[in-house]
C-alpha positions in Angstrom: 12.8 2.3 -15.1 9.9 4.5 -14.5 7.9 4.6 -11.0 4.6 6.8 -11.5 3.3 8.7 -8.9 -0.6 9.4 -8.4 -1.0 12.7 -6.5 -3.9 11.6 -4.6 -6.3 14.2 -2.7 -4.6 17.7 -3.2 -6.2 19.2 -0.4 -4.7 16.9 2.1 -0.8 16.3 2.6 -0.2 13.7 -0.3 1.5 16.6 -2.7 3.6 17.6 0.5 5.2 13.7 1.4 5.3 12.9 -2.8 7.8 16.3 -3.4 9.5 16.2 -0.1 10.3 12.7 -0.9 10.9 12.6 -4.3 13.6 15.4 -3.9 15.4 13.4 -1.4 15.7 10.2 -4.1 19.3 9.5 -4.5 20.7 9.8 -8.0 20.3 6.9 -9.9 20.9 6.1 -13.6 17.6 5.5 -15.3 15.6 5.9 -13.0 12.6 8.3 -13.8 9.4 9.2 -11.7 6.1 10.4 -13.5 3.8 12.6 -10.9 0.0 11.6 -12.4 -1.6 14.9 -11.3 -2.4 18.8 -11.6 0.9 20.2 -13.3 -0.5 23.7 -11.5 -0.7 22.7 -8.1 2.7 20.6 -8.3 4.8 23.3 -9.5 3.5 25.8 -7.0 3.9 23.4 -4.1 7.7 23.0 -5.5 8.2 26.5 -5.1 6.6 27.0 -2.2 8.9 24.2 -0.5 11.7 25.4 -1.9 12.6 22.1 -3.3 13.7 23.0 -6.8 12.6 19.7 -8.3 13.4 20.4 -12.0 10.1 19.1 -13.6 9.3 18.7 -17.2 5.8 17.8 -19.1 5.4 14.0 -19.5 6.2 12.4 -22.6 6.3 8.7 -23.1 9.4 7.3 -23.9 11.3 10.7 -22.6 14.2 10.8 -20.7 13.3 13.0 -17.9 14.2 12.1 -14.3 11.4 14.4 -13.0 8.3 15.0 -15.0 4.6 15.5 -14.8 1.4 13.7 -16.6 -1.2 16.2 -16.5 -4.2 13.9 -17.7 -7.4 16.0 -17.0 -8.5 18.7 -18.9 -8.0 22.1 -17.6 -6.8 22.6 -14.0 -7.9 22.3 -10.5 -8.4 25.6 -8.4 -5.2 26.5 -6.6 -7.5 27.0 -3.2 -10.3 24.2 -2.2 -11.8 23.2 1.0 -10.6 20.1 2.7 -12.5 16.8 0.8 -13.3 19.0 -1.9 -15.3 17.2 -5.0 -12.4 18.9 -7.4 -10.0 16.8 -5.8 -12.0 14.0 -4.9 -12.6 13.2 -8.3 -9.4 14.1 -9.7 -7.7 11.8 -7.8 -10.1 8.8 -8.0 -8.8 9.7 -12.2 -5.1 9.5 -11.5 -5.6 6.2 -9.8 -6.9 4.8 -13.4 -4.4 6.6 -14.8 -1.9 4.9 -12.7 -3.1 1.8 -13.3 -3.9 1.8 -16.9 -0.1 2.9 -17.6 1.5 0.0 -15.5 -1.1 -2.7 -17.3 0.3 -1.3 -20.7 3.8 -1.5 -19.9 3.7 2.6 -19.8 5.1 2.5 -16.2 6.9 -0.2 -14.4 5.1 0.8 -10.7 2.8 2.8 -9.4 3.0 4.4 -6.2 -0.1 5.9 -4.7 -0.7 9.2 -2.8 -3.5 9.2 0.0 -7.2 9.5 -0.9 -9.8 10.1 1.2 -12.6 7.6 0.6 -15.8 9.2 2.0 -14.7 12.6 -0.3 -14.3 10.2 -3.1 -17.6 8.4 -2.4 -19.9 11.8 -2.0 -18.2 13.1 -5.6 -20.1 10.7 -7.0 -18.2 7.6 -7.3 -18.8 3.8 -6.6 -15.4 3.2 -4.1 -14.5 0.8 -1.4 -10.3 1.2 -1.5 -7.6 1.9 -3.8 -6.9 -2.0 -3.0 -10.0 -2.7 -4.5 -10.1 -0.3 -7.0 -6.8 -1.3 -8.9 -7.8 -5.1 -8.5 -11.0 -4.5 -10.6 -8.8 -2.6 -13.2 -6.5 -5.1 -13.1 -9.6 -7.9 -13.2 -8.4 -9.8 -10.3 -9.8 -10.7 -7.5 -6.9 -12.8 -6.3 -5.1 -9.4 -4.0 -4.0 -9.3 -0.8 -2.7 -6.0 1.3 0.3 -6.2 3.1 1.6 -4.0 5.8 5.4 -3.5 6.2 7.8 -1.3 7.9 10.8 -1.6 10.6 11.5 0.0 13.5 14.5 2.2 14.4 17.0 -0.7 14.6 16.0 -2.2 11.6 13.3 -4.7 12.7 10.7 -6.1 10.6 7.1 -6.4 10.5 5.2 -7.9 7.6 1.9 -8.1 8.1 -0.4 -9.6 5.2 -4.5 -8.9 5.9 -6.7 -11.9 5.3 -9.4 -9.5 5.0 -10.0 -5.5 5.0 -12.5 -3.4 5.6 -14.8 -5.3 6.7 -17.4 -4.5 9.8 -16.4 -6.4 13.5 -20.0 -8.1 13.1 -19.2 -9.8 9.9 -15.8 -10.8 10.5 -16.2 -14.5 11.5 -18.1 -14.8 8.2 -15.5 -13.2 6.1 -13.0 -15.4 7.1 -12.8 -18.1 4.8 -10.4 -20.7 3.9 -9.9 -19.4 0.1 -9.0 -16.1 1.9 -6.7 -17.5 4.3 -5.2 -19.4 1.7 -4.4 -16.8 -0.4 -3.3 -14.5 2.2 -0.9 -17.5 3.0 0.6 -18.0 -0.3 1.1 -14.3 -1.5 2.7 -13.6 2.2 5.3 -16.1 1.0 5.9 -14.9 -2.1 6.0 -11.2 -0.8 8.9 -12.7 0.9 10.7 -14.4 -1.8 10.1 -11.2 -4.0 11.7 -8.7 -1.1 14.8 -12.0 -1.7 14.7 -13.0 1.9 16.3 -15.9 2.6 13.2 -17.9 4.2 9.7 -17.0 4.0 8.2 -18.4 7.5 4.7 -17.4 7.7 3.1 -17.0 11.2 -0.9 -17.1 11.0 -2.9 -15.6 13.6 -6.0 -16.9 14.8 -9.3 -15.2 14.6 -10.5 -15.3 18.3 -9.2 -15.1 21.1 -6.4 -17.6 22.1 -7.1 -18.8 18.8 -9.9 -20.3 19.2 -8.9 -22.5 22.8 -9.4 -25.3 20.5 -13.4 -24.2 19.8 -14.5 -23.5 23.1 -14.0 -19.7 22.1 -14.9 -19.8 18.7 -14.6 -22.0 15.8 -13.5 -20.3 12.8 -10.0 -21.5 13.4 -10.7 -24.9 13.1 -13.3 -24.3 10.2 -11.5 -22.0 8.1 -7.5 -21.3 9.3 -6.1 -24.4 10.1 -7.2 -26.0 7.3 -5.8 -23.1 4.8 -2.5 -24.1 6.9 -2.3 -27.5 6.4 -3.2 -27.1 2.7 -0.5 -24.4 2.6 1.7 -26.7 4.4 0.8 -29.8 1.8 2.0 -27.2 -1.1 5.5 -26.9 0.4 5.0 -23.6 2.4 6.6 -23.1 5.8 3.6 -21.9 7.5 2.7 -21.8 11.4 -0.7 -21.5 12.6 -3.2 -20.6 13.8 -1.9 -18.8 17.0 -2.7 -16.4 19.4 -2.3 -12.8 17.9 -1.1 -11.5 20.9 1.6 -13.5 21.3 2.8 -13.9 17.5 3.6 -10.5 17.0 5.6 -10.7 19.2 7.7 -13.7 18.2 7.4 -11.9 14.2 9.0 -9.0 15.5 11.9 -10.7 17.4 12.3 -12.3 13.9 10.9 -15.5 14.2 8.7 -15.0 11.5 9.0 -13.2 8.0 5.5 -12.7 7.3 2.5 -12.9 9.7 -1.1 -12.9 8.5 -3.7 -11.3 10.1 -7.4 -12.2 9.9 -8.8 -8.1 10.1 -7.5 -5.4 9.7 -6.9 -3.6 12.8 -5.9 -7.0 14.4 -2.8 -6.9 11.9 -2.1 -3.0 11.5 -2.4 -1.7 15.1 1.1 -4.0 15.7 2.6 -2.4 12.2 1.5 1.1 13.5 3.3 0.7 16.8 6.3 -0.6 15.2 6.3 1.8 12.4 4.0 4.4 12.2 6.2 6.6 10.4 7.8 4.3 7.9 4.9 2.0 7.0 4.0 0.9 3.3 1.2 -0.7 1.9 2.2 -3.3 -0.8 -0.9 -4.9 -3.0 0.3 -8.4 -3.0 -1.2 -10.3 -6.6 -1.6 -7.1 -8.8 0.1 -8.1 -12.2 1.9 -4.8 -11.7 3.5 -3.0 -8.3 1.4 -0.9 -6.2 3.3 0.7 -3.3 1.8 3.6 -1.3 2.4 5.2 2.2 0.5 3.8 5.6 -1.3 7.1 6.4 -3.9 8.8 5.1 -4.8 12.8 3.7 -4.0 14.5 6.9 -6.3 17.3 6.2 -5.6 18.8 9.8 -1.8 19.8 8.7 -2.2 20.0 5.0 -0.5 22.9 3.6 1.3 23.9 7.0 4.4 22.4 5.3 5.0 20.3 8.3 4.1 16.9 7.4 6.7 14.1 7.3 7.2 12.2 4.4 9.2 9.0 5.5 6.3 6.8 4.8 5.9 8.0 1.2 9.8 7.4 1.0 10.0 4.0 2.4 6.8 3.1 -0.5 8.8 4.5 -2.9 12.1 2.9 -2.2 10.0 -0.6 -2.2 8.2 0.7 -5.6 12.0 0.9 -7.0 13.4 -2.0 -5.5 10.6 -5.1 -6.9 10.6 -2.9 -10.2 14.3 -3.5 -10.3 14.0 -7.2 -9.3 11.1 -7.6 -11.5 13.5 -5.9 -14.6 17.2 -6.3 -13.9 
């Protein structure tokens, strides 16, 4: 089984959480993680840390438990400014990488280090998301983020995003029933893939109160409920649309498996509180697994060695566990 790893922005703390994580991973027979990224800057930082993470050069169809693809020619400068177009680029690379080696049956998941978008974007390139990056390679347009985590006693939040970044002012039009829909029916199969035993899907509303039955809005009755009584007609067991602020709160007293949110900050602001630390982002409808941490570069602590690295654990646990389901 082999889980690759792209390093993501190397000025930022991606390198940090990927080693301190990776050297934590509990022995497991065939199990083998490929770091996509500068072989320079990931053997330094592996002394530096004093991890001792016994690294080798990549080859496909080795045996390492610990290697490194070094893909680009030449090497990135050991010292760079935060955002620097070096590593902007570079990373936006690994990402293809990445996802080229899981399409070919290289790699059985990819896990994904932070990038920063607006470095990626002023390097030169045409970017929205990772999300959206991997679904073009993948030539889907059929994706849907999710947003999991629990809390310290083991409490769930699943949280799957009708739509992502999108601007507050465009919102009620980006909320369609084909979105909703599929938001619907990959929540439930997140579910069944994780091998829950029910997949009960809670869907918020867009407005608020969801809607008060038009009188505050009517994309709810336009758009939601009808992606929930079409989701219901398939056989799903879907609830909706309800008031946010109260079905986050029934989802985390375990009511629901699954909730699906209609924007993004109206389904990740609950995650965050829940599980800020331990939160992983899970590309639902990719025909590979895409895992990656819920935080971003961290430029303010990079390279202070102080940056925790339970988030990039957690997304590689997950990364492991569907690629084991997926190939037992």
């Amino acid at each position: 089984m082999v889980i690759a790893i792209s390093l993501g922005d190397v000025t930022g703390i991606g390198p940090e959480v990927t080693l301190k994580a990776l050297a934590q991973e509990p022995p497991e027979a065939g199990m083998q993680y490929v770091i996509i990224g500068d072989a320079g800057h990931v053997r330094r930082l592996n002394e530096q840390l004093g991890l001792r993470i016994p690294f080798e050069d990549y080859t496909r169809g080795g045996s390492a438990r610990y290697s490194i693809l070094h893909s680009l020619p030449g090497s990135l400068p050991l010292q760079m400014n935060a955002g620097a177009a070096e590593a902007a680029d570079a990373a936006f690379h690994w990402l293809h990488d990445g996802a080229r080696g899981c399409l070919s049956g290289e790699f059985d998941g990819l896990v994904t280090s932070p990038v920063n978008k607006e470095a990626i974007i002023n390097a030169g390139h045409d970017f929205i998301g990772q999300t959206e990056l991997l679904s073009g390679l993948a030539k889907t347009g059929r994706t849907v983020m999710m947003l999991l985590g629990q809390d310290d006693r083991g409490r769930w939040l699943r949280v799957a995003l009708a739509t992502t970044h999108v601007p507050i002012k465009k919102l009620a039009e980006a909320v369609t029933f084909e979105k909703v829909l599929l938001a619907i029916e990959l929540a439930a199969r997140a579910c069944e893939g994780l091998g829950l035993s029910r997949s009960r899907v809670g869907v918020c509303g867009l407005n608020p109160h969801a809607g008060e039955g038009g009188k505050i809005g009517t994309e709810e009755q336009t758009a939601v409920r009808p992606a929930v009584d079409a989701a219901r007609k398939s056989g799903l067991d879907v609830v909706g649309p309800l008031s946010a602020d109260a079905l986050f709160y029934y989802a985390y007293r375990g009511d629901y498996d699954a909730v699906v949110a209609m924007y993004h900050d109206q389904g990740l602001a609950p995650l965050k509180m829940v599980a800020f630390d331990a939160g992983i982002n899970w590309t639902l409808g990719l025909p590979f697994i895409r895992t990656s941490p819920d935080h971003g570069t961290g430029y303010d602590i990079a390279g202070r060695g102080v940056a925790r690295h339970t988030s990039m654990s957690a997304a590689i646990a997950l990364a492991r566990t569907l690629a084991s389901r997926r190939n037992p």
